[in-house]
DOZATOR-875227 format. One record per residue (C-alpha): residue number from 1; z, x, y negated. Coordinates in nm, 3 decimals. Example, Ala and Ser with C-alpha at 12.3 -4.5 7.8 and 13.67 -1.06 7.14 Angstrom:
BEGIN
PT  pos       zz       xx       yy
PT    1    0.780    1.230    0.450
PT    2    0.714    1.367    0.106
END
This chain:
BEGIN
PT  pos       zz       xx       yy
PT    1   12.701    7.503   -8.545
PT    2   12.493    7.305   -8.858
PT    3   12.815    7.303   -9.048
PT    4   12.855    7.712   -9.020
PT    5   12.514    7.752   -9.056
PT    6   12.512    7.578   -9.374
PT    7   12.828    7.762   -9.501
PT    8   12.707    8.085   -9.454
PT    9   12.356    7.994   -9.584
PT   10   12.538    7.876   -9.902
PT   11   12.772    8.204   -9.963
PT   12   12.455    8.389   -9.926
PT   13   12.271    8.220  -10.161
PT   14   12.555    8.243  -10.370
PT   15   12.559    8.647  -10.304
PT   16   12.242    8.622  -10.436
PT   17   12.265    8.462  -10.727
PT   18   12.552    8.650  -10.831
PT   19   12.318    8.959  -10.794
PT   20   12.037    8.834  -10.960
PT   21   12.237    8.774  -11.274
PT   22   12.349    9.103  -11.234
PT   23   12.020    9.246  -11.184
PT   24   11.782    9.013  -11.313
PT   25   12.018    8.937  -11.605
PT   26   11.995    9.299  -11.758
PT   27   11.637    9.371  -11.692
PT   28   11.545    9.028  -11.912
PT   29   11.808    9.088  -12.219
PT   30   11.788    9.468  -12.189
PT   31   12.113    9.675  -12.224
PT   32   12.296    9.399  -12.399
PT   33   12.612    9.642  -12.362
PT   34   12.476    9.965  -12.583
PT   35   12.635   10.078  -12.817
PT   36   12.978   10.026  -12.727
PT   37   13.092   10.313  -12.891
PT   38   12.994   10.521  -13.214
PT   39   12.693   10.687  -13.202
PT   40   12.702   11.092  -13.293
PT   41   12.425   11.209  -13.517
PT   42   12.351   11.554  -13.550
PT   43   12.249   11.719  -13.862
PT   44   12.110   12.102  -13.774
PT   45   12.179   12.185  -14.161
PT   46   12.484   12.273  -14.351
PT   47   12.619   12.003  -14.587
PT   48   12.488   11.955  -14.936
PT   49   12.083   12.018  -14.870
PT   50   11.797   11.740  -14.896
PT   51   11.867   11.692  -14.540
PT   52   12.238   11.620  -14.513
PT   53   12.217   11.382  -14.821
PT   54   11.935   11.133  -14.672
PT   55   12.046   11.150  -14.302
PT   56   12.391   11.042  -14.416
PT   57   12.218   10.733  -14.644
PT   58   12.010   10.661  -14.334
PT   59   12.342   10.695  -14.077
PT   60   12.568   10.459  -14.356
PT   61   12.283   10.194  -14.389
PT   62   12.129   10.192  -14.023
PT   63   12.516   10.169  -13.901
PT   64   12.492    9.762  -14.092
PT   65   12.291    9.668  -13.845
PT   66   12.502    9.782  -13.586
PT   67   12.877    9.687  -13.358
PT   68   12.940   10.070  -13.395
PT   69   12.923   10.370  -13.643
PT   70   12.613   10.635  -13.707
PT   71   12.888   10.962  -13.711
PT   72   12.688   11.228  -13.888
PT   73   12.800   11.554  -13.796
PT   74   12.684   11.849  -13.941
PT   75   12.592   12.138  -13.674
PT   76   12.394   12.445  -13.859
PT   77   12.308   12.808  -13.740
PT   78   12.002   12.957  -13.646
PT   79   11.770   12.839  -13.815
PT   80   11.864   12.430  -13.756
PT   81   11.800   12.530  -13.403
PT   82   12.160   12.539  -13.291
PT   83   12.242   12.175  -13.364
PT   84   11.876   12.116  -13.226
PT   85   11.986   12.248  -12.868
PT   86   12.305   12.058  -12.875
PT   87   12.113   11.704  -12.868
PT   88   11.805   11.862  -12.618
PT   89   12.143   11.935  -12.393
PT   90   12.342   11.620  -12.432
PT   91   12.365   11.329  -12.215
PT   92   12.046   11.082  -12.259
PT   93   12.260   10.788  -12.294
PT   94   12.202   10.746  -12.661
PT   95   12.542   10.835  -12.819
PT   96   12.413   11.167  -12.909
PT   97   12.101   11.164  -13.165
PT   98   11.908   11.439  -13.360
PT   99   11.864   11.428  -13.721
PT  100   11.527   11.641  -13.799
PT  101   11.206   11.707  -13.911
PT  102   10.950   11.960  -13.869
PT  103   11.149   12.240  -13.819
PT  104   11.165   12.149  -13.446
PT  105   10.776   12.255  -13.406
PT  106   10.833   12.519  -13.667
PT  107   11.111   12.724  -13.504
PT  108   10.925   12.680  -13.159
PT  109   10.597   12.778  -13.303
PT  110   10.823   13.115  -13.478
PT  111   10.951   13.186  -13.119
PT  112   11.310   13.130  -13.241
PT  113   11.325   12.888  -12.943
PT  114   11.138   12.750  -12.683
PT  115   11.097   12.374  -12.688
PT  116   10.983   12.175  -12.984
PT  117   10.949   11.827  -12.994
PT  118   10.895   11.739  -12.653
PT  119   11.223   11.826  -12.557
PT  120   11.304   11.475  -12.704
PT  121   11.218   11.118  -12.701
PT  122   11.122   11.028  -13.100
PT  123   11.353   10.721  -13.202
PT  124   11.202   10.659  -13.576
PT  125   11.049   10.820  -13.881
PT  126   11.257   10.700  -14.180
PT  127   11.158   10.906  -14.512
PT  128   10.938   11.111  -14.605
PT  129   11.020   11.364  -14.891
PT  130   10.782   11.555  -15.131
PT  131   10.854   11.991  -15.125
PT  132   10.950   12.127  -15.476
PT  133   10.886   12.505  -15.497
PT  134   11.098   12.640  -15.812
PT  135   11.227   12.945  -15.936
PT  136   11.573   13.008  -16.135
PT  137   11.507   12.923  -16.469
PT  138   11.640   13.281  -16.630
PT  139   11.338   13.418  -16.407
PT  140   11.104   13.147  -16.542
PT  141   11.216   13.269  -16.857
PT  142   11.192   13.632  -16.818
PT  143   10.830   13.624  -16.699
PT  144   10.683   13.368  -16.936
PT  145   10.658   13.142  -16.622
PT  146   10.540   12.781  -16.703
PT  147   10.416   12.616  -16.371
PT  148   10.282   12.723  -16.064
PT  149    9.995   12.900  -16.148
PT  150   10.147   13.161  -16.386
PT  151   10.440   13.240  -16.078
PT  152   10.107   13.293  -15.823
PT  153    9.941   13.501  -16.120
PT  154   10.307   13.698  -16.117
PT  155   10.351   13.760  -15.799
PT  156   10.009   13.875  -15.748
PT  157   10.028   14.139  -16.034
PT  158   10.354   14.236  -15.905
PT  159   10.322   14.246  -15.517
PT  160   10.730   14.247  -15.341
PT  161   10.914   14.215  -15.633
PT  162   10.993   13.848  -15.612
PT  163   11.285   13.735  -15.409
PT  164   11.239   13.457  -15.222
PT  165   11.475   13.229  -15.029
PT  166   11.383   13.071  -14.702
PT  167   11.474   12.968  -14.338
PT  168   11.331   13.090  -14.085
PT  169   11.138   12.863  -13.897
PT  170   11.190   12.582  -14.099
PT  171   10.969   12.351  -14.291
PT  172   10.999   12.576  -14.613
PT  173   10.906   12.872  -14.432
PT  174   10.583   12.688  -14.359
PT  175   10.561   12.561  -14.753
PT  176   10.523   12.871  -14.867
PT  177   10.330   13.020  -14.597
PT  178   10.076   12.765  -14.666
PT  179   10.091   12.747  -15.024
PT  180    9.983   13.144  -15.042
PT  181    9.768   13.102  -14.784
PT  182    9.603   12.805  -15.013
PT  183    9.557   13.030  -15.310
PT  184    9.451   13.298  -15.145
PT  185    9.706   13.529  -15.152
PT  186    9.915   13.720  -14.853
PT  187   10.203   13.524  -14.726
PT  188   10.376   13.904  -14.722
PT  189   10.355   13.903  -15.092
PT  190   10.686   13.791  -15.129
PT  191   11.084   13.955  -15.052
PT  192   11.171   13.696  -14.806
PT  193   11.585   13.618  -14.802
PT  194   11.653   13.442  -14.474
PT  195   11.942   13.158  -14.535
PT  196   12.072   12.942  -14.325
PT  197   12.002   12.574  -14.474
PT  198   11.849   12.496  -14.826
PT  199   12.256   12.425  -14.994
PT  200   12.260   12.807  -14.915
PT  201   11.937   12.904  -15.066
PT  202   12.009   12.695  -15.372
PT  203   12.371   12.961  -15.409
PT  204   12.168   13.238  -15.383
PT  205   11.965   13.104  -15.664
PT  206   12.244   13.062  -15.863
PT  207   12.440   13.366  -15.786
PT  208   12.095   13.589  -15.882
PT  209   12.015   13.682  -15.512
PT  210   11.672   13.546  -15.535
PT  211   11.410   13.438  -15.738
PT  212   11.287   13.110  -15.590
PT  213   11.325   12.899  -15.295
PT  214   11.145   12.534  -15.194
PT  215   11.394   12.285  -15.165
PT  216   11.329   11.889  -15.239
PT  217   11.411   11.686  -15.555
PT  218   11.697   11.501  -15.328
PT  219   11.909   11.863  -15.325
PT  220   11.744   12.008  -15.665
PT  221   11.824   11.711  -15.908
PT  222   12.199   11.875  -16.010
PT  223   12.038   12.206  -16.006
PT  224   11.789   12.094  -16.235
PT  225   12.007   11.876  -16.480
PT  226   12.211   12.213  -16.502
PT  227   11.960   12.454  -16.634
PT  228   11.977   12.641  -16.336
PT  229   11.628   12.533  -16.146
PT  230   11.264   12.553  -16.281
PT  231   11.036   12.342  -16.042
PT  232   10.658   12.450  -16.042
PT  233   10.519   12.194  -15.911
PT  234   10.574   11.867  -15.681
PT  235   10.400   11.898  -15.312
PT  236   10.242   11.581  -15.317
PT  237    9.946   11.372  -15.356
PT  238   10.080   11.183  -15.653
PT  239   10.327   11.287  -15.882
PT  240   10.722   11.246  -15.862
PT  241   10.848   10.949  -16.076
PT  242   11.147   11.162  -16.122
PT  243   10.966   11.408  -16.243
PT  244   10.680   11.214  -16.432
PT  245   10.583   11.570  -16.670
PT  246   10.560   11.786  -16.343
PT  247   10.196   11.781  -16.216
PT  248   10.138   11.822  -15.837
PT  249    9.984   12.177  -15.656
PT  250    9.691   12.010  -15.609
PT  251    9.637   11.979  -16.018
PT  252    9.759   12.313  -16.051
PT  253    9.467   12.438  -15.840
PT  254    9.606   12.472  -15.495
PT  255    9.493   12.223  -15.275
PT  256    9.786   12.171  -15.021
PT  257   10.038   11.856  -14.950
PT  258   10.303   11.866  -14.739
PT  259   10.624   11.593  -14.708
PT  260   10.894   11.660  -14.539
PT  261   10.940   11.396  -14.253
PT  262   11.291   11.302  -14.189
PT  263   11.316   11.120  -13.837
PT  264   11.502   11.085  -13.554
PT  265   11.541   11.231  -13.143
PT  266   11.667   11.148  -12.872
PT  267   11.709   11.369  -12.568
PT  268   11.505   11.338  -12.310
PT  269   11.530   11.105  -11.991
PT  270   11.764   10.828  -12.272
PT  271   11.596   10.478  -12.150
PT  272   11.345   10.331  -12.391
PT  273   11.606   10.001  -12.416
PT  274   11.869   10.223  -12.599
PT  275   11.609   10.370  -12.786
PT  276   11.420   10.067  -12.941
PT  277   11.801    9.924  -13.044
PT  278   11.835   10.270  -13.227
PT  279   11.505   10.185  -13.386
PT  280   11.557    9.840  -13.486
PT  281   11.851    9.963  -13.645
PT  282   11.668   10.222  -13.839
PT  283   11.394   10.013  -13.930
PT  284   11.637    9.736  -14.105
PT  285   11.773   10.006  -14.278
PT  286   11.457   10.155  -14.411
PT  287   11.321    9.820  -14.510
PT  288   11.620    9.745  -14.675
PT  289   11.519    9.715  -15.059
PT  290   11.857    9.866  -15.173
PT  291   11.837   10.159  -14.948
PT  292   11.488   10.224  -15.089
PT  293   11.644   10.273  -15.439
PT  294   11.849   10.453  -15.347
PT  295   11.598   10.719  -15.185
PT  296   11.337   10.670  -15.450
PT  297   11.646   10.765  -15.689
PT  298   11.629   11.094  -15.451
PT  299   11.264   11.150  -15.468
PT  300   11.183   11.052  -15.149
PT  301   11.021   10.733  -14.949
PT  302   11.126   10.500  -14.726
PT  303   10.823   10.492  -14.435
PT  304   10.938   10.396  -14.109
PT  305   10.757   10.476  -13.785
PT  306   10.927   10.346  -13.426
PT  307   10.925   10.542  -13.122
PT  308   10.503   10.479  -13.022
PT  309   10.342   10.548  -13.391
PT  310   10.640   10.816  -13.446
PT  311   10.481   11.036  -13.116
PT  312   10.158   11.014  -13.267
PT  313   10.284   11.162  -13.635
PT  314   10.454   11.411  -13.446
PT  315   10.167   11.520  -13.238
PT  316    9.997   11.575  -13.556
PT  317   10.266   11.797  -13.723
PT  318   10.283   12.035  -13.440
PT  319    9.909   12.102  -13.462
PT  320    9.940   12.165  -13.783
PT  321   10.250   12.399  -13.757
PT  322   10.055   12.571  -13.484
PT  323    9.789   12.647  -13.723
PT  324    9.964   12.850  -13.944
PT  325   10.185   13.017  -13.700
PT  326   10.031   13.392  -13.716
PT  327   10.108   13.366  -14.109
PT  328   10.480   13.206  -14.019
PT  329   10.567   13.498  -13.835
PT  330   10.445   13.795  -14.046
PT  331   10.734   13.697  -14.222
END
């Protein structure tokens, strides 16, 4: 009877053990298995905008510190929201990521949907990216327009006559919302042209269907090297060294900043392990001193935020989106 007992006290501690490294083994290294397979990341925009260009540095760098691939995908419509809602509906097992910024709280605060950003875990804040209001340079031209104060001194003598590109409930539909609002004039002053995406906006530029448009000096620089794009002014606190002769709003008079902050979601329910590997991965990529080059070469900045710190900046942005939202949706 001493011999059995000892037998079947031995498989059972053995049972044990074997569950306990099981068990015990993945809560102390985490999920030592993720990723095991490439890792989708949606981009709500068409290709070719501000947006597509530094997700897809972001995706090639942050995929180096990785066993698998960062698969951009590009899924657009409806004002980024459509790409958006494909994430929020995904599994939360971390294959499926959000590329985004603002326009999450934008289009929810513009009732084009109705969940912003905490229909997602944040991942990481990677760059942030000065706004670059221009008009074509034939209607710089034709109206004796030099920088921004001369367009607002237009625009104001000649009420809905400028066309101006936009997408609803995105970041640049807040831009200029609040940069009218700043100087003082109506946010209805302007013929708004809904597009979907800023690569859109910049063909209706070019093709003469509108005036102006806000893009970002990471989608503008061709347009500007052409001829074909006369920046106003740079939406910053500091000028762009890209762009050394063009002074900020704020110098011009108008006393307004906005970046646009590129990050990352998750949807929600993924488990924080999967998420902070995302993040690591991100941050190495941000801090790496070629891929900031690379985005300073694209006026923008490398300024990385993980999950905690990330929730925090985003708390902020809604507020402020929420703010303006009455002046958002006049237009």
């Amino acid at each position: 009877m001493k011999k059995t007992t000892t037998l079947i006290g031995a498989t059972a501690a053995l049972a044990l053990l074997a569950t306990a490294c099981d068990n015990g083994g993945a809560e102390a290294g985490g999920d030592e298995d993720f990723p095991t397979q490439d890792i989708e990341m949606v981009i709500p925009y068409p290709p070719g905008g501000g947006s597509d260009v530094l997700f897809r540095l972001m995706a090639e760098y942050a995929s180096e510190e990785l066993d698998v691939t960062i698969t951009p995908s590009n899924v657009e419509g409806a004002s980024a929201t459509v790409g958006s809602r494909q994430v929020m509906e995904a599994d939360p097992d971390g294959y499926t990521i959000l590329g985004s910024h603002q326009v999450v709280a934008a289009a929810y605060h513009n009732n084009i949907v109705d969940y912003g950003f905490d229909a997602f875990e944040p991942i990481a804040l990677g760059t942030i990216t000065p706004h670059l209001p221009s008009v074509s340079t034939q209607f710089a031209e034709e109206n004796d327009i030099e920088d921004l104060q001369d367009f607002l001194d237009y625009v104001e003598a000649n009420p809905n006559t400028v066309n101006w590109g936009f997408t609803t409930g995105s970041e640049d539909h807040y831009s200029i919302a609040a940069i009218l609002d700043t100087a003082g004039l109506d946010t209805n002053i302007l013929n708004y042209v809904d597009y979907d995406g800023t690569g859109p906006q910049y063909a209706g530029l070019v093709a003469g269907e509108i005036d102006g448009m806000t893009g970002d000096y990471a989608s503008a620089e061709g347009y500007i090297e052409d001829g074909d794009l006369f920046p106003l002014g740079i939406v910053a606190e500091e000028r762009d060294p890209n762009l050394p002769d063009l002074p900020t709003v704020q110098e011009q008079g108008v006393d307004y900043t906005l970046t646009v902050d590129r990050g990352f979601f998750a949807p929600e329910g993924t488990p924080d392990d999967r998420i902070e590997i995302i993040a690591e991965a991100f941050e190495a990529a941000v801090n790496n001193p070629d891929f900031q080059e690379d985005v300073e070469e694209l006026g923008s900045y490398s300024n990385f935020l993980g999950p905690d710190e990330y929730q925090d900046h985003l708390d902020e942005l809604d507020q402020a989106m929420a703010e303006l939202a009455d002046q958002m949706q006049a237009f």
